[in-house]
C-alpha positions as CSV (number, residue, x, y, z in Angstrom):
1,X,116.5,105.1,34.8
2,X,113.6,104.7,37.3
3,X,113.7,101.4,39.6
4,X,111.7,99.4,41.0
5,X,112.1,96.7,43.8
6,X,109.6,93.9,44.0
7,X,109.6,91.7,46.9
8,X,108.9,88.0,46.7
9,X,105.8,86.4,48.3
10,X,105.1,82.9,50.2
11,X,105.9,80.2,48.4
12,X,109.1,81.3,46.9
13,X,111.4,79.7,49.6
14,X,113.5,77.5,49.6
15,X,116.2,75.6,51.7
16,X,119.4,77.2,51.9
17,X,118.3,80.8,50.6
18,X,120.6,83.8,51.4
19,X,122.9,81.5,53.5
20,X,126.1,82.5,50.8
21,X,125.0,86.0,52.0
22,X,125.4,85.2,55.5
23,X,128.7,86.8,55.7
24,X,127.6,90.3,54.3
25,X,127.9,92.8,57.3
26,X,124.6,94.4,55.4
27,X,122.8,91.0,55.2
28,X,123.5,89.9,59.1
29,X,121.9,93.6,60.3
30,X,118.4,92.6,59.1
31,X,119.0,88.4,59.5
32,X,120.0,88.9,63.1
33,X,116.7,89.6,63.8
34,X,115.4,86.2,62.9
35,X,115.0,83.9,65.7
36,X,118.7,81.3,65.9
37,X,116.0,78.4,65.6
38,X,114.5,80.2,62.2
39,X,117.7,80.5,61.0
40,X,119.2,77.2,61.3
41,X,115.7,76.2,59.4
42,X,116.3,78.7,56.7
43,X,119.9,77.9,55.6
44,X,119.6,73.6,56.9
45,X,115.6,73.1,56.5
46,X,113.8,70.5,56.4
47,X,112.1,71.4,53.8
48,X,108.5,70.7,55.5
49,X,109.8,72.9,58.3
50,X,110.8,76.2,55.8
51,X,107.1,75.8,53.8
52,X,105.0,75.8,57.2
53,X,103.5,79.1,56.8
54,X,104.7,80.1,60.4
55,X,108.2,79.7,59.8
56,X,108.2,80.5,56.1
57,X,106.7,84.2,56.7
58,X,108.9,86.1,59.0
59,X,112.4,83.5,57.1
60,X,111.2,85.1,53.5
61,X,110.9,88.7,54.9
62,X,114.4,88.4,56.7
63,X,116.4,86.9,53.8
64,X,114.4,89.2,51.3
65,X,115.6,92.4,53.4
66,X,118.6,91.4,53.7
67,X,119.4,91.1,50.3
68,X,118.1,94.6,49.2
69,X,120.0,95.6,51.8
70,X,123.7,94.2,50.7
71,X,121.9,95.7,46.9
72,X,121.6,99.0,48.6
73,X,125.6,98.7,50.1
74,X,126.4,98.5,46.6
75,X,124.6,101.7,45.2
76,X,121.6,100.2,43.9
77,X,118.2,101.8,45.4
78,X,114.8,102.1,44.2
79,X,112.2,105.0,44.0
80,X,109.1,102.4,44.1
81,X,108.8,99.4,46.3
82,X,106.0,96.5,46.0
83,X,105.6,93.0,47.1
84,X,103.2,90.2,46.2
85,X,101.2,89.5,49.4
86,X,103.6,89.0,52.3
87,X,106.4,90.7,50.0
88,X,104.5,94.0,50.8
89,X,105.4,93.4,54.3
90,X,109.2,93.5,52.9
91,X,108.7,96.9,50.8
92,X,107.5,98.5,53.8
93,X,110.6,97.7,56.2
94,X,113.0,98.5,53.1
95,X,111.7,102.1,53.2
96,X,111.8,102.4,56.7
97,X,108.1,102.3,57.5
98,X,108.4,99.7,59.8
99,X,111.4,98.7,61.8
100,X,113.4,95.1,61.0
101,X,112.7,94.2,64.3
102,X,108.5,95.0,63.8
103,X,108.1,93.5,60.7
104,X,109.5,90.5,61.4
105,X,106.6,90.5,65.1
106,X,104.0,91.4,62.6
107,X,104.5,88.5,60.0
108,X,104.9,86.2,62.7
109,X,101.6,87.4,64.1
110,X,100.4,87.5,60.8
111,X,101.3,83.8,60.0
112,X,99.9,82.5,63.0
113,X,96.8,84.0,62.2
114,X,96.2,83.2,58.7
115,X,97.4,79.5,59.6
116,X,94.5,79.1,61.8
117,X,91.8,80.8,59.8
118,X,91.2,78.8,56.5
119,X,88.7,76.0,56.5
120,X,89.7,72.7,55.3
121,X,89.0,71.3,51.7
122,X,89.7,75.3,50.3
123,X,92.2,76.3,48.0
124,X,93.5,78.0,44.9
125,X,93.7,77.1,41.6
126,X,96.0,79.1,38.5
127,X,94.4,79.7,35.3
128,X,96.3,80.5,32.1
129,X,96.0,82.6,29.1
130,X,92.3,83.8,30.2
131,X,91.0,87.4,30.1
132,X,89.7,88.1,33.9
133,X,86.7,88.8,32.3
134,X,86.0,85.0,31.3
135,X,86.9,83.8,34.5
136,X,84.9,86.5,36.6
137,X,81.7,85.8,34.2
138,X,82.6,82.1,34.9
139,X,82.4,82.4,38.7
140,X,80.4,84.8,39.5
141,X,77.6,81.8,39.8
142,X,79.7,79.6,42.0
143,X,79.5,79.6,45.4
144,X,82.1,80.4,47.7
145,X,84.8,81.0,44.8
146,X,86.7,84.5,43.6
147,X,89.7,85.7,42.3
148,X,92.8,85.8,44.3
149,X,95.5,87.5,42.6
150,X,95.5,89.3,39.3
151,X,98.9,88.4,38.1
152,X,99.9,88.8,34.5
153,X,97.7,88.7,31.6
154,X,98.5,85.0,31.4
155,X,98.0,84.3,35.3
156,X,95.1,84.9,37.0
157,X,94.6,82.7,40.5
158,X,91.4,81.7,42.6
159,X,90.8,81.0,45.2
160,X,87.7,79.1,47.4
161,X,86.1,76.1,48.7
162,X,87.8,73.4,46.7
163,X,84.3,72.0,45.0
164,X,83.8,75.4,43.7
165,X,86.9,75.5,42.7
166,X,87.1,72.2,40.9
167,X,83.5,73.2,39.4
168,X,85.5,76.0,37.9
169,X,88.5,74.6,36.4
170,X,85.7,72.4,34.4
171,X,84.1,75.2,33.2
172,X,87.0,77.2,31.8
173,X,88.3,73.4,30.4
174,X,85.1,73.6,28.8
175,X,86.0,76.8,27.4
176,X,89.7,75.8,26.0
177,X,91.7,77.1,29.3
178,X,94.1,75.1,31.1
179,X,94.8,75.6,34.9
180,X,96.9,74.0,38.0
181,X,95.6,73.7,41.8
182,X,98.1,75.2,44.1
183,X,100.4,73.6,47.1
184,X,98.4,76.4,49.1
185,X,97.0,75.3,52.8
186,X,93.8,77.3,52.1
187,X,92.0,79.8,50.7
188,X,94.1,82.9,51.1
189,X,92.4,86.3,49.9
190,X,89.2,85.5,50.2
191,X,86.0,86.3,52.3
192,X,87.5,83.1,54.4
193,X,89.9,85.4,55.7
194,X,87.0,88.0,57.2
195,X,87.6,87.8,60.4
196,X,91.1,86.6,60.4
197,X,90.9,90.7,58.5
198,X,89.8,91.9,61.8
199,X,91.9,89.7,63.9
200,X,95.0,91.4,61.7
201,X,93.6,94.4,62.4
202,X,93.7,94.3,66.1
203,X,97.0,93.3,66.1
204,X,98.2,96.4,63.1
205,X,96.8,98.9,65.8
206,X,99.7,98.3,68.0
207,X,102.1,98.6,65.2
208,X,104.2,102.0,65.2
209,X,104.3,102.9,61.3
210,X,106.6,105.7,60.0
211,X,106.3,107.6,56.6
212,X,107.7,105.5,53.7
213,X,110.8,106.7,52.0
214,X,109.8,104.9,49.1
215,X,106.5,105.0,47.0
216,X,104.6,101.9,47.7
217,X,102.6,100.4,45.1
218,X,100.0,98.3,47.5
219,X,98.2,95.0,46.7
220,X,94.4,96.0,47.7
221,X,94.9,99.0,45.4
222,X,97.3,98.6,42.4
223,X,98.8,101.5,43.2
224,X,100.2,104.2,45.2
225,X,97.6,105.4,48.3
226,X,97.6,107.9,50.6
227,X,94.9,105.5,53.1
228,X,96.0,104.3,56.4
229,X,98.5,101.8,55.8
230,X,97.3,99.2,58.6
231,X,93.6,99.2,56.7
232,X,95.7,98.6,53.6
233,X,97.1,95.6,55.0
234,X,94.3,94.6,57.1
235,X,92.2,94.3,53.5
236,X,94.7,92.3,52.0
237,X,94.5,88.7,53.4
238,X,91.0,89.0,52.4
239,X,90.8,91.1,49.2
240,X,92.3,90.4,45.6
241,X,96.1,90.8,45.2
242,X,96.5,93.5,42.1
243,X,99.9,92.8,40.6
244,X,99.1,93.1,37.3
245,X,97.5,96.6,38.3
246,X,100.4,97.2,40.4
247,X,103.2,96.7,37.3
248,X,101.1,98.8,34.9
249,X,100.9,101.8,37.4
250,X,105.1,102.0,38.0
251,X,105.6,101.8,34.3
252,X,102.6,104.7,33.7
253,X,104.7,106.6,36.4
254,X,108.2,106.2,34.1
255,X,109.2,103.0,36.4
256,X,111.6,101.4,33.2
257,X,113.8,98.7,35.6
258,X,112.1,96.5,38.0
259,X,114.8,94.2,40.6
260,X,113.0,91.2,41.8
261,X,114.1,90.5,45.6
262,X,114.5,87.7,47.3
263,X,114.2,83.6,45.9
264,X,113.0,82.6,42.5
265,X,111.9,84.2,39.8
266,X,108.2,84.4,39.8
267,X,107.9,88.0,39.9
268,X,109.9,88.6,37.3
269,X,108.2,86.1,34.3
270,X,104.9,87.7,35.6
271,X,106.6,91.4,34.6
272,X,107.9,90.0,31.7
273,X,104.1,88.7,30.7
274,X,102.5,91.8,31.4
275,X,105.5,94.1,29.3
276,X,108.8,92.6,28.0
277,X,109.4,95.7,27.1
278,X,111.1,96.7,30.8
279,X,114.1,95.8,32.1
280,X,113.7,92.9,34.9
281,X,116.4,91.3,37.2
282,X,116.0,89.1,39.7
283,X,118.8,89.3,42.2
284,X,118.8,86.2,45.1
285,X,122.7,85.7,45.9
286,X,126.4,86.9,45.2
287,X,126.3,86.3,41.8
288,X,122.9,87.7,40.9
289,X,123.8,90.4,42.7
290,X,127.6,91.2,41.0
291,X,125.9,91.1,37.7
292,X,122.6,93.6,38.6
293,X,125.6,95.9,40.1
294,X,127.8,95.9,37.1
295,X,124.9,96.2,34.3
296,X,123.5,99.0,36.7
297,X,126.6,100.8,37.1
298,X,127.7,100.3,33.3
């Protein structure tokens, strides 16, 4: 068996996530970390609170850490780490490439720069059951629009000014494809994002990375790389998230169980749409966890 953890982007969050795992020495390691005033808004909310991208960020990373770290307590590791978009952040702190206490600095930092960078009326839209070619053919002609993330062979997001994107969506109606507009704040991973890139940048310098004890499958690349980390990560906000690129590449490398980590299950319907043929879990609290333990250890 080769494993896999995926870590859970923005958007995933909710009120009230890892609170149950509050009490897990393992758990309170990482979530001490997290500012008391971040906490209180992770396990109590409001809601509005928890899903502004400031707070939202560095709560996700903590409570997503935290619970691969209680999975780790209980013999379950990985060989390969990845995360959609700010889960990346996660996979690097769970193989010790950045410390819990960096991370958590940098996705703040992070936040607080993507929140001020995107222009009003942008966006992303998801469009379903359509090859990437179709909707790169259909786009390539519209201003200020381009593809986001590359998801599952049934998902594929973009992202832009919101006319383009609307112009778009009519296009591939046109075409028989159906698609949903995204409770996003903006246009992230797009050319928007230039100079919020180089902003991110400045910021990375300052960052001590160590070597990875896990492989990590990045976003920019759709696989393993051996470039500088911090211009991996710098190119992300920006760039085209490769998830779809990212699954293929563990399973061509003999990856054959993938553990989704952290809240929801997103990750884990996209792995399913790009091969049901792997074994996915999704592991979030006690009882996700007990069960992943005891088929693992089976």
């Amino acid at each position: 068996m080769k494993i896999a953890f995926l870590f859970a982007g923005q958007g995933a969050q909710y009120v009230g996530m890892g609170k149950e795992l509050a009490g897990s020495s393992a758990f309170k390691e990482v979530f001490e970390y997290l500012p008391s005033n971040l906490q209180k808004i992770c396990f109590e909310g409001p809601a509005e609170d928890l899903n502004n991208t400031l707070n939202a960020q560095p709560c996700l990373v903590a409570v997503s850490l935290g619970i691969a770290k209680v999975l780790k307590s209980h013999g379950i590791d990985c060989e390969y780490a990845a995360g959609l978009s700010l889960g990346e952040y996660t996979a690097l702190a769970y193989s010790d490439a950045l410390s819990v206490k960096d991370v958590l600095e940098l996705v703040r930092k992070r936040s607080e720069i993507m929140s001020n960078a995107v222009p009003k009326n942008t966006g992303m839209a998801a469009i379903f059951s359509c090859e990437a070619k179709v909707i790169e053919d259909v786009i390539k002609n519209i201003k200020n629009v381009e593809i986001a993330n590359y998801n599952s062979p049934k998902q594929i997001v973009i992202t832009g000014s919101m006319e383009g994107i609307d112009e778009a969506i009519l296009k591939l109606k046109d075409l028989g494809y159906k698609s949903k507009k995204l409770n996003v704040s903006g246009a992230f991973h797009s050319s928007y994002l230039n100079k919020a890139s180089e902003e991110l940048f400045t910021v990375l310098k300052e960052v001590d990375f160590k070597q990875p004890n896990k492989k990590i499958v990045f976003n920019t690349v759709g696989k393993t790389s051996d470039e500088d980390v911090k211009i991996l990560l710098k190119n992300q906000i920006k760039s085209s998230v490769k998830f779809m690129q990212s699954v293929e590449f563990m399973i061509e490398n003999g990856v054959d169980t993938f553990i989704e980590i952290g809240p929801g299950k997103v990750l884990s319907g996209l792995v399913k749409q790009i091969n049901p043929d792997v074994n996915i879990y999704s592991v979030e609290n006690l009882e996700s966890i007990g069960k992943v333990v005891e088929l693992l250890n089976e």
